[in-house]
N, C-alpha and C positions, 0 to 999 in steps of 0.2 A: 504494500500500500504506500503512494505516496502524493502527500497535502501540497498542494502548491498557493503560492500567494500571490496577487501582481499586486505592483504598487506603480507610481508616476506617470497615468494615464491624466490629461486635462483639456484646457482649452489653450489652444497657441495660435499666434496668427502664419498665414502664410509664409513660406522661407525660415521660420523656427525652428527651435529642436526641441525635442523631449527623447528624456531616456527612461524606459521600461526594465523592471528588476522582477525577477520571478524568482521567489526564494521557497528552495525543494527543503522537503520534512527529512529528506535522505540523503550523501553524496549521489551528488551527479555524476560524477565519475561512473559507477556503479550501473548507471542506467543509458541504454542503449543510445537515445537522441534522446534532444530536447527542443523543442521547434517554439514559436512564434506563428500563429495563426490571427486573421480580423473576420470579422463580419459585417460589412458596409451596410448600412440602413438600407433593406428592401432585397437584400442580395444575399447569398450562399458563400459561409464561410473560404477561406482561402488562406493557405498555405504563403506567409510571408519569409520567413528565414528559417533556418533548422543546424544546428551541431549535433555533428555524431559524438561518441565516448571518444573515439582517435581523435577527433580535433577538426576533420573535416565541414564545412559550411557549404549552405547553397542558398541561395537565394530568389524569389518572385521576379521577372523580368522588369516589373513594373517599380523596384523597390531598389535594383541595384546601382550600387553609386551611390546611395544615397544611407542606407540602412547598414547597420552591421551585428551583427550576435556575437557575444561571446560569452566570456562566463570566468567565477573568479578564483584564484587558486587554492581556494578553501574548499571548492568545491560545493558548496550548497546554494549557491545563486548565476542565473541568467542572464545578461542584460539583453538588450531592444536598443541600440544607439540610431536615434531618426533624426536625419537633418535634413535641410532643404524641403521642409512639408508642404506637403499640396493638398487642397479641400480635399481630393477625393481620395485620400487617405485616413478621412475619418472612417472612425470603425469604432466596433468594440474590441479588445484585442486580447489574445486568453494564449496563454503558458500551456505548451505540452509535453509531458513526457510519454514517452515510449520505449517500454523494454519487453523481454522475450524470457516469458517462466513456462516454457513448456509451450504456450502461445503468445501471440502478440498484447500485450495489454496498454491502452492510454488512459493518461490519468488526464485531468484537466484544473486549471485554477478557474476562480466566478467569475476572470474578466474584470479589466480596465476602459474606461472611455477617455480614447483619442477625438478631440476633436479641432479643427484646423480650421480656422474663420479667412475669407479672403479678401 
């Protein structure tokens, strides 16, 4: 089992930044990926950043250059690093993990509100 938290979702204007912290009840280390997903008002969640356990990253076409994940050597926290924001990257924005005990399991945090005034 494991609790995830987001925190530093708000209101920022265009061209701003905010930074997203998703802090796991577990070492992250330990757990397969950890992704960054939104949910745009009216629309179907979407896969924005993701780290593997090895350290590997990928990113939403729509987000790179601009977005970065990583995570801290404590290992119980994620960030969300968003700069250059644009309206349509408001969302609500939720912390995932995913690991592999015999099958696939995602855990999920309640979600952050991004939003991005222009």
């Amino acid at each position: 089992q494991v609790q995830l938290v987001e925190s530093g979702g708000g209101l920022v204007q265009a061209g701003g930044s905010l930074r997203l912290s998703c802090a796991a009840s577990k070492n992250i280390f330990s757990i397969d990926s950890m992704a960054w997903y939104r949910q745009p008002p009216g629309k179907q969640r979407e896969l924005v950043a993701a780290i593997t356990r090895g350290g590997s990253t990928n990113y939403a076409d729509s987000v790179k250059g601009r977005f970065t994940i990583s995570r801290d050597n404590a290992g119980n926290t994620v960030y969300l690093q968003m700069n250059s924001l644009k309206p349509e990257d408001t969302a609500v924005y939720s912390c995932n993990a995913r690991t592999f005990v015999g099958r696939w399991i995602n855990y999920w945090g309640q979600g952050t509100q991004v939003t991005v005034s222009s």
